[in-house]
C-alpha positions in Angstrom: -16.2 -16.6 -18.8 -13.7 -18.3 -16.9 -11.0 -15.9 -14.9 -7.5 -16.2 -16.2 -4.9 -18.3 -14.3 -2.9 -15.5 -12.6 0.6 -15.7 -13.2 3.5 -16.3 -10.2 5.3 -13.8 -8.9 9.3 -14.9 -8.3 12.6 -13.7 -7.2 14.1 -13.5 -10.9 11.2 -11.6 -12.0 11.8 -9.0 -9.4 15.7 -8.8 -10.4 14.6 -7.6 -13.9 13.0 -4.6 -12.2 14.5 -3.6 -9.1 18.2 -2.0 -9.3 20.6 -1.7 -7.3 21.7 2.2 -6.1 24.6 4.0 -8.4 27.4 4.9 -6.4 27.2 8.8 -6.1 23.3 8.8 -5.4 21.9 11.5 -2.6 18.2 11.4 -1.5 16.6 13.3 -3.6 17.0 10.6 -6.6 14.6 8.1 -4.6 11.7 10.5 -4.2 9.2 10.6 -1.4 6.4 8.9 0.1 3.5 10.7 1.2 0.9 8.8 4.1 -2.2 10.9 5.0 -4.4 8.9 7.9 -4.1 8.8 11.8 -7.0 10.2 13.1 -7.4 10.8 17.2 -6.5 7.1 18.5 -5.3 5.6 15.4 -1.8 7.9 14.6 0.2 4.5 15.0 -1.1 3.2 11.2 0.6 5.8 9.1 3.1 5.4 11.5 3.9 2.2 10.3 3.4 3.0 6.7 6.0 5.8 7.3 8.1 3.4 8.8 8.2 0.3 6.0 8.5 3.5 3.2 11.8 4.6 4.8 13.2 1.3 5.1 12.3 0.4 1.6 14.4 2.9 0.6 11.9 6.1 -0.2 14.1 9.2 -0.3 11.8 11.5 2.3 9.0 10.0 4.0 5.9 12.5 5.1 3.3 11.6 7.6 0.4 13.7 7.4 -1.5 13.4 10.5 -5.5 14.3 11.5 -4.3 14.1 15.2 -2.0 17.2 15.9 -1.0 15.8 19.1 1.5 13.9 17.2 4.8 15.7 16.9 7.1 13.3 16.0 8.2 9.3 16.2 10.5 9.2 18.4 11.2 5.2 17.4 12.1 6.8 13.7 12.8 10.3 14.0 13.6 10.1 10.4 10.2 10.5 9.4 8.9 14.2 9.1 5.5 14.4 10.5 3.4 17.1 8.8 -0.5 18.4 7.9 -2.2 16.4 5.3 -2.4 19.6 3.5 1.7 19.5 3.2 1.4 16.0 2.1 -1.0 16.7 -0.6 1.2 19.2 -2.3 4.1 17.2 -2.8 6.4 17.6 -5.8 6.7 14.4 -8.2 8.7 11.8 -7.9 6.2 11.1 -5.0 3.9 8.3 -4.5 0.7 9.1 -1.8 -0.5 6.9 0.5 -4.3 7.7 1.8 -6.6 5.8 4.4 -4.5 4.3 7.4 -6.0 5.0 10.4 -8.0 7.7 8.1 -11.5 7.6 10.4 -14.4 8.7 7.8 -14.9 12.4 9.4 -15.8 14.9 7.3 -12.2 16.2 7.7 -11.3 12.7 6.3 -13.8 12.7 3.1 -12.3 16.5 2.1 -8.8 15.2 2.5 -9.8 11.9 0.2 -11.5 14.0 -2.4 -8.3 16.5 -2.7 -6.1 13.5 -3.1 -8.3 12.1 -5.8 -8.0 15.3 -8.6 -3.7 15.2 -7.6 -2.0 14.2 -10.2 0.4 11.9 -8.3 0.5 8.3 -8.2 -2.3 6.7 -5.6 -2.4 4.3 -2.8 -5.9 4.3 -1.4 -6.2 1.0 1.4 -8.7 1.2 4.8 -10.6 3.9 5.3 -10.3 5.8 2.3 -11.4 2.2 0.8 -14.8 2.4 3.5 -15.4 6.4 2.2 -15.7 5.6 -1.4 -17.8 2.3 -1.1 -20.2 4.4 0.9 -20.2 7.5 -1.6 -20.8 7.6 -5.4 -19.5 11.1 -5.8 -16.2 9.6 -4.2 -16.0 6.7 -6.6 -17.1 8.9 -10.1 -14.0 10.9 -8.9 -12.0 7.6 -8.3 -12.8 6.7 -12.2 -11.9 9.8 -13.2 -8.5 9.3 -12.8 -6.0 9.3 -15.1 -2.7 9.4 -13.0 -1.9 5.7 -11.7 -4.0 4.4 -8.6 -4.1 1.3 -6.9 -6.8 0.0 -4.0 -5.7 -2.3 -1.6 -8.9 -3.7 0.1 -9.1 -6.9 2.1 -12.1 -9.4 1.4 -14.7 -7.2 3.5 -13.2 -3.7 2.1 -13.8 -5.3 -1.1 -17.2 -6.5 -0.8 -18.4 -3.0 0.3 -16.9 -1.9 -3.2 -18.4 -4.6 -5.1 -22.1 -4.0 -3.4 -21.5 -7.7 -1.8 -19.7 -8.9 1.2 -16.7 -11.2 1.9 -18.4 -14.0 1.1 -19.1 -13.3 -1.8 -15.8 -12.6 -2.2 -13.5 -15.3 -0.4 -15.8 -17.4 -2.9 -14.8 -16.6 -6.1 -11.5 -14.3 -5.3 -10.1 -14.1 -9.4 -13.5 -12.6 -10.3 -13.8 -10.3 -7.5 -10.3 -8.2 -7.7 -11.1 -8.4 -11.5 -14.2 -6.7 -10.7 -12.6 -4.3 -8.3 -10.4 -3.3 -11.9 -13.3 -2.9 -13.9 -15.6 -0.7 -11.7 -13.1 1.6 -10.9 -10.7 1.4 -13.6 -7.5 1.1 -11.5 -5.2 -1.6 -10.1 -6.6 -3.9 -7.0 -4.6 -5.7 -4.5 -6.9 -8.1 -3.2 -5.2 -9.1 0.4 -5.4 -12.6 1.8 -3.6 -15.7 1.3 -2.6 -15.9 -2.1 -2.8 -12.3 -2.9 -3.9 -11.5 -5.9 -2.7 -8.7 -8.3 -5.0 -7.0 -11.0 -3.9 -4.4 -12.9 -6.0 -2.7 -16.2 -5.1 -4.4 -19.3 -2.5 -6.4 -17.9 -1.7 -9.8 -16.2 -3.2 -10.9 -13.0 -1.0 -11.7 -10.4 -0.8 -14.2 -7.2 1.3 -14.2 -4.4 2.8 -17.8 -2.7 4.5 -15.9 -0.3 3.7 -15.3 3.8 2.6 -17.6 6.4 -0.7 -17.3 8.7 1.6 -15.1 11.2 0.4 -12.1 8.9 -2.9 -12.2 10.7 -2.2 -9.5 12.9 -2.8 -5.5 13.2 -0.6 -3.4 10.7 0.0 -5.1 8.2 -1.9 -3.6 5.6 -0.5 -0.1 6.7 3.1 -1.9 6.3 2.3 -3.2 2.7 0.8 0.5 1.8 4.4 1.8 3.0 6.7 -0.6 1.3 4.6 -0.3 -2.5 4.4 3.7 -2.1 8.4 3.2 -1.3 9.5 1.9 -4.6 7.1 3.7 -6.5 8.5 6.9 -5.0 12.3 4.9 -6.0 11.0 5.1 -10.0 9.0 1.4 -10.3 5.4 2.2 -12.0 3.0 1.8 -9.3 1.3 -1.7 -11.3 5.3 -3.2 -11.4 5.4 -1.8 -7.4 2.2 -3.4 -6.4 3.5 -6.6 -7.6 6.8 -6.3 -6.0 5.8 -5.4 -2.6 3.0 -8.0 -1.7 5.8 -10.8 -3.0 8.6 -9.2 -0.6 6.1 -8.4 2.2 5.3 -12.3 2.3 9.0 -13.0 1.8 9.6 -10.8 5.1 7.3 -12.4 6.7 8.8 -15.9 6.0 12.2 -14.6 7.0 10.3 -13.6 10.0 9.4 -16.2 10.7 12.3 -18.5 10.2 14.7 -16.2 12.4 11.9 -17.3 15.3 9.6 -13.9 15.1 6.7 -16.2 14.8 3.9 -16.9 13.6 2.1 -16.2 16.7 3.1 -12.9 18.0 4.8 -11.6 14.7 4.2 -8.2 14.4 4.0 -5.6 11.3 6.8 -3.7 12.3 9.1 -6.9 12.4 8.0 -7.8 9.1 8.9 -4.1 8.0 12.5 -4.4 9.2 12.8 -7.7 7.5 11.9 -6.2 4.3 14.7 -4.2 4.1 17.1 -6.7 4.0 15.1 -8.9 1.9 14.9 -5.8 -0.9 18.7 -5.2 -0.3 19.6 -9.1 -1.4 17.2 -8.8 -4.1 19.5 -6.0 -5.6 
């Protein structure tokens, strides 16, 4: 059977969902984003997801960090760096964010498995993506869900799900995030150009936004950061998804057009520029 034609994702589409903030608002109405990764040597991923959840708008932003050596971010001392423990226990409206800079430890596999029974909405991207490709009991608790969850693989994180490789993938990417939806019963963000959007029961998605400057380190920890940011703001995670690959490309393009790049852009530029890209979108 033929894979649908996904349908395109566009600026007036987004206007129907995002709103803009009510005059006597405080924090606490745009509810918090929760990152659990950064292992020994790789802190600076859920850094950046921290980083492109506060400036897409999430009301408290928590880092939970493997490496205790990290006190705080002294770039964005807005960001409250805490134990993954903390994180876990969050009070809804929260949206959690697990597998930037994750490692596969066994410290990292406990801390996946207790964000899979929460009840919370999901982000799983890198290594948590790695741990439950390489672990069944992982993935049966993974289809267990019943709380919202969306994976964010690129083409080689997804080919280790799928029991193939990128190849495999790059060839024939419709059928492959529609896979991705149908073994684990969640959403899929299948990243590349032209990222696609799959959701369960719903209408698959591709992105026209970005430019080749994307290829670069962070991005995916970015993109993690900016969906968990407006899911924590009230958008169901599916609606999020699809909103923040289109305004992560759009950043990028503004980027890019204000001189950042493409060679050289970096995640955290692309981060900034999301914020005002959000903001005129509202």
């Amino acid at each position: 059977m033929p894979s649908p034609i996904p349908a395109t994702i566009s600026d007036s589409e987004l206007k129907t969902w995002l709103k803009p903030r009510p005059p006597d608002c405080h924090k606490g109405d745009f509810g918090s984003a929760g990152i659990i990764g950064g292992a020994p040597g790789m802190a600076g991923a859920p850094l950046l997801a921290g980083r492109a959840a506060l400036w897409l708008g999430a009301g408290r932003v928590y880092c939970g960090l493997l490496d205790t050596r990290v006190a705080v971010d002294t770039a964005v001392p807005e960001l409250m760096l805490t134990t993954p423990e903390h994180v876990l226990s969050l009070a809804p409206p929260a949206c959690l964010v697990v597998g930037p800079g994750l490692g596969q430890s066994k410290q990292a596999h406990a801390l996946l498995q207790a964000a899979l029974v929460t009840l919370l909405p999901l982000l799983l991207d890198a290594d948590a993506l790695n741990l439950v490709s390489g672990d069944m009991a992982l993935a049966d608790s993974l289809r267990a869900r019943t709380s919202p969850t969306l994976l964010t693989p690129h083409p080689g994180e997804a080919g280790r799900l799928l029991g193939s490789n990128a190849k495999t993938v790059q060839a024939d990417r419709a059928s492959a995030v529609l896979d991705l939806v149908a073994r684990y019963g969640c959403g899929a963000v299948l990243k590349g150009m032209g990222s696609l959007i799959a959701l369960p029961g719903g209408t698959l998605w591709r992105n026209t936004t970005g430019n080749p400057g994307m290829a670069a380190p962070g991005m995916g920890d970015v993109l993690a950061g900016m969906i968990a940011a407006l899911t924590a703001q009230g958008l169901p995670l599916d609606k999020a998804a699809v909103a923040g690959v289109y305004l992560h490309g759009v950043a990028a393009d503004r980027a890019v057009a204000d001189g950042l790049g493409p060679i050289g852009l970096t995640a955290s530029e692309v981060a900034r520029a999301a914020r005002g890209v959000l903001n005129d979108l509202t």
